[in-house]
C-alpha positions in Angstrom: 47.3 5.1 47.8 50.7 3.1 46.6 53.8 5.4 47.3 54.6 9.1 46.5 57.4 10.1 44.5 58.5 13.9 44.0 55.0 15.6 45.6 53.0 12.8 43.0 50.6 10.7 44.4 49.6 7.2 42.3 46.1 6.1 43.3 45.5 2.6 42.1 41.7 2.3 41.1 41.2 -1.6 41.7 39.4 -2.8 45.0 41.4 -5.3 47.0 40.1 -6.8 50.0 41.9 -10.2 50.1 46.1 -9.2 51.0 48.4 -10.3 48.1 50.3 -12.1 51.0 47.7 -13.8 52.1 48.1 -17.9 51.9 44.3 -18.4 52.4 42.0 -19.3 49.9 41.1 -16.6 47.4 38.8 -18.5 45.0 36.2 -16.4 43.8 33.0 -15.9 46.3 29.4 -14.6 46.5 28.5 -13.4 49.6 25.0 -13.3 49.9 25.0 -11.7 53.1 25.7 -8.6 51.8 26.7 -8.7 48.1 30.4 -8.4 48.5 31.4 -8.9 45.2 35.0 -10.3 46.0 34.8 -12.5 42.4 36.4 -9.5 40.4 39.4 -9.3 42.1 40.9 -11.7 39.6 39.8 -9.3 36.6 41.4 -6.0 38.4 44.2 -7.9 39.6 45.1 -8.7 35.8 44.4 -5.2 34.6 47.3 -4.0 36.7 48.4 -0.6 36.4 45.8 -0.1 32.9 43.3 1.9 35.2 45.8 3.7 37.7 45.6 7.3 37.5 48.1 9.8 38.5 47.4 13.5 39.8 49.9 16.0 41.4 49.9 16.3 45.4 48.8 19.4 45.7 45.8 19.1 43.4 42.5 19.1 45.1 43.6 20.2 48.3 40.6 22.4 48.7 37.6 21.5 50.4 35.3 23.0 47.3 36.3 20.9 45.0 33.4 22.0 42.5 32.0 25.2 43.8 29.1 25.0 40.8 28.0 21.8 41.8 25.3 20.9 44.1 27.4 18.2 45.6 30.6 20.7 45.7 33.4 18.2 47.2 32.9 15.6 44.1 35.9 16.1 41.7 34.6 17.1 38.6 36.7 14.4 36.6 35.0 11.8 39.1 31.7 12.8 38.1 32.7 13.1 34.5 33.7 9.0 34.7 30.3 8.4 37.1 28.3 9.8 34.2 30.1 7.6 31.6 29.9 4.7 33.3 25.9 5.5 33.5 26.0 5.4 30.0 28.0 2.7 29.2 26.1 0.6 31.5 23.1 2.0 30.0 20.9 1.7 33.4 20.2 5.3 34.3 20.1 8.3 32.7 22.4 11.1 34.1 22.1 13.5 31.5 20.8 16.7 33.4 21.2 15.3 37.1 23.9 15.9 40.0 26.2 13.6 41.3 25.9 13.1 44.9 28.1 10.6 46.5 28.0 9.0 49.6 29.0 6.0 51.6 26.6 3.1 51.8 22.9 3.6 50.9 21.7 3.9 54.0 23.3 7.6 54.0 22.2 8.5 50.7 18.1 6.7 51.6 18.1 9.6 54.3 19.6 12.6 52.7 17.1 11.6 49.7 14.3 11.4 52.3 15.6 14.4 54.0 15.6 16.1 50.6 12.1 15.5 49.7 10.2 16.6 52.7 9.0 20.0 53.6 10.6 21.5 57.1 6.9 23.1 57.3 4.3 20.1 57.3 2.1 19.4 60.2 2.9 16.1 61.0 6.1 13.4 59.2 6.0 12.9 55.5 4.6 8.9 54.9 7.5 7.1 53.5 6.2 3.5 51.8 7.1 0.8 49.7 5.6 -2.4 48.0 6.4 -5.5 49.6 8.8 -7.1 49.0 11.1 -4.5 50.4 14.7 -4.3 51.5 13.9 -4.9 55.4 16.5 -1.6 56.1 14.0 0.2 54.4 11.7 0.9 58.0 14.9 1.5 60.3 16.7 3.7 58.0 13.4 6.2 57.8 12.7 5.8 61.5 16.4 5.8 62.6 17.2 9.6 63.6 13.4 9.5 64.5 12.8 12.6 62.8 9.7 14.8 62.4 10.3 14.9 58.9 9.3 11.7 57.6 7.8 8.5 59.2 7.8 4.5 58.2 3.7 3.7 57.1 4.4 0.5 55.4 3.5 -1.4 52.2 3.2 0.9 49.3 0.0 -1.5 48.2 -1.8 -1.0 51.2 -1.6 2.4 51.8 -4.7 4.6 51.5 -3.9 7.9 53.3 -4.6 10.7 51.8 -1.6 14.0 51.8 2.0 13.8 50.5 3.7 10.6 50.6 7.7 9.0 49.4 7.6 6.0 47.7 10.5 4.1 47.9 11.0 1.7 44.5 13.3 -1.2 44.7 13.9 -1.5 40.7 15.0 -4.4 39.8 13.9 -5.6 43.0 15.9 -8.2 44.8 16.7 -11.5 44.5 13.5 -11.9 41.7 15.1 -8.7 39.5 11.7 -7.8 38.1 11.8 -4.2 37.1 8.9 -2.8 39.6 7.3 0.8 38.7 5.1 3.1 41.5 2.4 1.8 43.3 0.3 4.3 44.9 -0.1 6.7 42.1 -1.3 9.5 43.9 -0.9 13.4 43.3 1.1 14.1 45.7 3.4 11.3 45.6 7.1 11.8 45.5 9.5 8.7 44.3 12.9 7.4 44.8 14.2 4.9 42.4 16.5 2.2 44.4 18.7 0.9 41.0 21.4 -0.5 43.6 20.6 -4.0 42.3 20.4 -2.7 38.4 23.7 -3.5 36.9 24.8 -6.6 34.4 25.7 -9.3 37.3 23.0 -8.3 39.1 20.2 -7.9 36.2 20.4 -8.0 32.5 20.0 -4.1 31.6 16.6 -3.9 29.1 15.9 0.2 29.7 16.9 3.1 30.8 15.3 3.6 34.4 14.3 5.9 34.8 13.2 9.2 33.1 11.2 11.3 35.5 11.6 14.0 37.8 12.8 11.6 40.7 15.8 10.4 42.8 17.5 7.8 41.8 20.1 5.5 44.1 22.6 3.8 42.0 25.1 1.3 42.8 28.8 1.9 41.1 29.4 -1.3 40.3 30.2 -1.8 44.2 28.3 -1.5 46.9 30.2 0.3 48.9 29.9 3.6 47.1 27.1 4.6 45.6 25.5 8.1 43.8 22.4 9.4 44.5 21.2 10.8 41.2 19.3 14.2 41.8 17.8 16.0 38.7 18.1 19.5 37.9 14.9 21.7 38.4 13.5 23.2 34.9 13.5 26.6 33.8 10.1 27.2 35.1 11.1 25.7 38.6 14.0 28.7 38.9 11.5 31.3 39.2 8.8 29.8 41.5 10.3 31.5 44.6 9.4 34.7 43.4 6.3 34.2 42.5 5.3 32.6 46.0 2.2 34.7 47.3 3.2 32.6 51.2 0.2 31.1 51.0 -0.4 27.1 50.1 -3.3 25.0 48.4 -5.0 23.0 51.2 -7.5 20.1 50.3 -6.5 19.6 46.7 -8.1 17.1 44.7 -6.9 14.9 41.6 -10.0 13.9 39.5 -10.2 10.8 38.3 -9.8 11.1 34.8 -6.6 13.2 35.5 -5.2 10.4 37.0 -6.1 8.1 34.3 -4.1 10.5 32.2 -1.7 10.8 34.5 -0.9 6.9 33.9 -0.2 6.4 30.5 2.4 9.8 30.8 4.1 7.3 33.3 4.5 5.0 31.2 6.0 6.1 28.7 8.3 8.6 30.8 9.6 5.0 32.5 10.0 3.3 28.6 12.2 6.1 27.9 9.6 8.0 25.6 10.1 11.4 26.8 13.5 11.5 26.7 14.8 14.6 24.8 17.0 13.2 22.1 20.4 15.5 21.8 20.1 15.9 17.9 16.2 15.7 17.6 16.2 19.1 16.0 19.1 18.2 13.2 17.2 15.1 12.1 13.8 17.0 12.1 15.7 19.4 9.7 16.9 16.8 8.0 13.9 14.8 7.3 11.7 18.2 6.5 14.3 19.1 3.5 14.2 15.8 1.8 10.3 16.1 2.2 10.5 19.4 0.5 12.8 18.5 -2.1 11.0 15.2 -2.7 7.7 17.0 -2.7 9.0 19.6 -5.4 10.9 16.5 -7.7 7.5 15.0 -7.8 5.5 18.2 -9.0 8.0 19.2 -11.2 8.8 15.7 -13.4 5.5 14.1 -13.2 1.9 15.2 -14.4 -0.2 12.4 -12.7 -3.1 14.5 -10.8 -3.3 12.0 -8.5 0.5 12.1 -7.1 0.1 15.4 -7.1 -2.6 15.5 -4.6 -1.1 13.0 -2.8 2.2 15.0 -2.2 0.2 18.2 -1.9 -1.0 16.5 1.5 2.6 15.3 2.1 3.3 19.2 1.9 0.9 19.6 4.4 2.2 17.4 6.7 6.0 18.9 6.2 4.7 22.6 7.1 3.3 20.6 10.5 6.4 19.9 11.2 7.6 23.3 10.5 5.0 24.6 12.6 5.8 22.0 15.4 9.6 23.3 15.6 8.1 26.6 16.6 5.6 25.3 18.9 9.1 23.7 21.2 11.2 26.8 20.4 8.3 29.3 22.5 8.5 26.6 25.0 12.0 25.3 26.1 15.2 25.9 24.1 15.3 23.2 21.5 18.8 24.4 20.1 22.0 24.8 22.1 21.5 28.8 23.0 19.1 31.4 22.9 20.6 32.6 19.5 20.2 29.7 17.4 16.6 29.4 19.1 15.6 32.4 18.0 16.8 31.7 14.3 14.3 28.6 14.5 11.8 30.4 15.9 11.7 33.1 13.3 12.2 30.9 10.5 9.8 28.3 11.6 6.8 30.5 12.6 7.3 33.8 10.9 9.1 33.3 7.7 7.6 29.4 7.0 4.2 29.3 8.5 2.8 33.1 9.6 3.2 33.4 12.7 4.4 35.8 15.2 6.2 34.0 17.5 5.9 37.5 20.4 2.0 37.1 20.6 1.7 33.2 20.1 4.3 33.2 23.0 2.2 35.3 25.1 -1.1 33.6 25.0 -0.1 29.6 24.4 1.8 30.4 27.8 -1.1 32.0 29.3 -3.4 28.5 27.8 -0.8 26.7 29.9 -1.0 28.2 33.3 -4.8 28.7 33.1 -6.4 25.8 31.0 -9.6 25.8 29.9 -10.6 28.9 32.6 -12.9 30.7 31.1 -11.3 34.0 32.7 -8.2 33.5 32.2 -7.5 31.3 29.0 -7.2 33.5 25.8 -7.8 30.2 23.5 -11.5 29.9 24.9 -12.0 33.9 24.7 -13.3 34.1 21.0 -15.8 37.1 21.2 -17.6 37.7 19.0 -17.3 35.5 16.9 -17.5 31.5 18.4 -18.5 30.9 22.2 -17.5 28.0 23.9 -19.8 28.0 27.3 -22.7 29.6 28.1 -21.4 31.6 30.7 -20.1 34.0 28.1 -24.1 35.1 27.3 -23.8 36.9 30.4 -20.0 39.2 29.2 -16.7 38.1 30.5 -14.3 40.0 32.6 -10.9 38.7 30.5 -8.0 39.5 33.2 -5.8 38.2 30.1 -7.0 40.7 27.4 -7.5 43.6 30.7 -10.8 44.8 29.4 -14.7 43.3 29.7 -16.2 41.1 26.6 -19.6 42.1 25.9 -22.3 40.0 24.9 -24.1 42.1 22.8 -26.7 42.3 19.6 -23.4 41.8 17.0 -22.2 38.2 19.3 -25.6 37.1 19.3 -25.9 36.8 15.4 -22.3 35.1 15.6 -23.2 32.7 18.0 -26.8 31.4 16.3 -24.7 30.4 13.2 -21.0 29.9 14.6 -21.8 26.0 13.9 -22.2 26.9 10.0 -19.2 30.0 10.3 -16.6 27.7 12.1 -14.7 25.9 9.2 -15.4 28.8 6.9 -13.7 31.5 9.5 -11.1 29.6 9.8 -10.2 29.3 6.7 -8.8 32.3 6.7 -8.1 32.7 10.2 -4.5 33.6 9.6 -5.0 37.0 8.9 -6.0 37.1 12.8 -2.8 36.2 13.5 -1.3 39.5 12.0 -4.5 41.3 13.5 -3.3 40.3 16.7 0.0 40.8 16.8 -0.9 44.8 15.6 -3.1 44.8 18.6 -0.3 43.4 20.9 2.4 46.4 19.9 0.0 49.3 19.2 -2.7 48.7 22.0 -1.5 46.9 24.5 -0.2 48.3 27.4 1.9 44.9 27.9 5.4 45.7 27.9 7.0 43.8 24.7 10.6 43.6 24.2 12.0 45.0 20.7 8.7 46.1 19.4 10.4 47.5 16.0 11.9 44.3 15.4 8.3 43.0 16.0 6.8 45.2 13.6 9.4 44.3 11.1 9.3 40.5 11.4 12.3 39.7 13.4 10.6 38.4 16.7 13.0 38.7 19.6 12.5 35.6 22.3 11.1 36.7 25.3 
């Protein structure tokens, strides 16, 4: 604070730990102790008033200062700069996470690990990391010797099976290599340490990183920091009411999972996954100049060939189409409900034949039970293809609420469903409109604005 004048307070944004009247030296200094980073007091000093900011005294003088935000004292006009210097920067994304602040790390390391254990274990969550480590690391964990969470070492060593935090020093210090998880269990939880990540520390290559993790982040001095928390999914919203009290005990992660499980990693850490703000525009964009290239073509040219060759680039363009649907019945891929829906009829009902009510309703279904022969509806083909031989004996469907049979008619379907398969689905479309019929008149699901449905106009559910 510098002065108030008529109930204004001036708040000077600049650090200054060296007094202006001090005779002593002030040459710029590292000190490696503890990072102080005393060289940029030169800079700041020359920017002057440029970055002072100005705000009426009786501003702020509540303690919610954002009652909508999980951290609720953080001025919102704080976080909007935090989140702009993120991006700036361009070392962490912050697009879809809270702002909490704190002082020091070592706060911020133990509300993270506080935040990420279960008050309901039996014994303390394993809290590891891979050597080299910040030697804090082990006393912050242990420190208010909670039951919580418990110290258990190097991240490369460690072979106990159960829930586990892995603390990830990325880029590590003093090398700077960018590190990525270790243990690459199941049940691992991780917190990204990116204290060390900024331009005079290391040069910024990525964006670290882009999974659903904790991230520690240093602004630009290291005596206040942001813990980075993302926000929980749609899907995550409504888990508490679906919890039946009970929980899964001895679960195990086949290996091939895990082997999957990998390669998502990797490219969630390389940025890959990252859902681009205009993704949608540009698709539109590039699936009308294939359209309007595909009908220049066929109408000023009469070579057979480049017509078949942009009959298959057709082909590929109504993929697309389809693909737009696909995200819409998944997550809303425009900026409200409204303009979701638009894609969603347009895309699936107008464009490729779909109705987007019953596609919604089992590809949902083929997400929360895969490949169960009970429960999936995309393995429950009766009577005309069978997928396992456990269907010779009739299947109980909990999805469709009624038995399939295995009788004389499935058996002649199933002796000659390997010469029937490409020719049924050829014209497998019209199921799709058989289905839907099924869903409204026969069903005793409940389906929102089944006019509309029957009419064309699907209504997001």
């Amino acid at each position: 604070m510098s002065g108030t004048d008529g109930g204004l307070v001036e708040c000077s944004t600049f650090p200054c730990a060296t007094p202006k009247n001090d005779t002593r030296d002030t040459s710029p200094t590292i000190v490696l102790d503890h990072g102080d980073p005393t060289m940029y007091e030169s800079y700041w000093r020359k920017m002057g008033n440029n970055c002072d900011i100005t705000f009426s005294g009786d501003d702020s003088l509540s303690y919610f200062a954002n009652g909508k935000s999980l951290c609720w004292f953080l001025e919102s006009k704080l976080e909007e700069q935090i989140k702009k210097l993120h991006n700036v920067v361009g070392n962490a994304i912050v697009d879809d996470h809270y702002i909490v602040i704190g002082t020091r790390s070592n706060k911020l390391v133990q509300a993270a690990l506080y935040a990420l254990s279960q008050s309901d274990q039996l014994e303390p969550i394993s809290v590891v990391s891979a050597t080299p480590f910040y030697s804090a690391y082990p006393h912050v964990t242990d420190f208010v010797r909670s039951g919580l969470h418990k110290w258990a070492g190097d991240a490369r060593t460690f072979e106990k099976y159960g829930p586990y935090i892995e603390l990830i020093t990325s880029p590590n210090n003093p090398d700077g290599i960018i590190r990525e998880p270790v243990v690459n269990v199941d049940q691992g939880k991780l917190i990204y340490d990116l204290v060390y990540y900024w331009p005079q520390y290391t040069a910024i290559t990525l964006l670290l990183p882009h999974l659903p993790t904790m991230m520690l982040c240093s602004l630009l001095f290291p005596n206040a920091l942001a813990m980075l928390v993302p926000e929980l999914g749609i899907a995550w919203q409504h888990l508490d009411n679906l919890f039946t009290g009970y929980y899964l005990e001895d679960s195990q992660v086949y290996e091939v999972s895990r082997d999957y499980r990998k390669p998502c990693l990797d490219f969630a850490i390389a940025g890959l996954c990252k859902k681009k703000g205009h993704g949608v525009i540009y698709l539109f964009c590039f699936i009308g100049f294939l359209l309007f290239l595909t009908f220049y073509v066929v109408i000023f040219s009469d070579n057979l060939l480049i017509h078949m060759l942009f009959g298959e680039l057709l082909r590929l363009t109504w993929m697309q189409i389809s693909y737009l649907g696909h995200d819409s019945g998944h997550f809303l891929i425009m900026t409200n409900k409204g303009f979701n829906k638009m894609i969603q009829i347009m895309s699936e009902k107008r464009l490729s034949g779909i109705h987007i009510t019953w596609w919604k309703w089992t590809h949902n279904a083929h997400y929360v039970a895969c490949n169960s022969l009970d429960y999936d509806p995309h393995l429950q083909h009766l009577p005309v293809f069978t997928v396992s031989s456990s269907l010779f004996k009739s299947l109980n469907s909990t999805f469709y609420g009624r038995e399939l049979t295995f009788d004389s008619l499935e058996k002649i379907f199933v002796s000659y469903q390997h010469f029937m398969f490409y020719p049924i689905f050829c014209v497998s479309w019209v199921n799709l409109f058989v289905q839907l019929l099924l869903l409204l008149l026969f069903s005793r699901r409940k389906v929102p604005n089944g006019l509309f449905n029957m009419l064309g106009n699907e209504e997001q559910t």
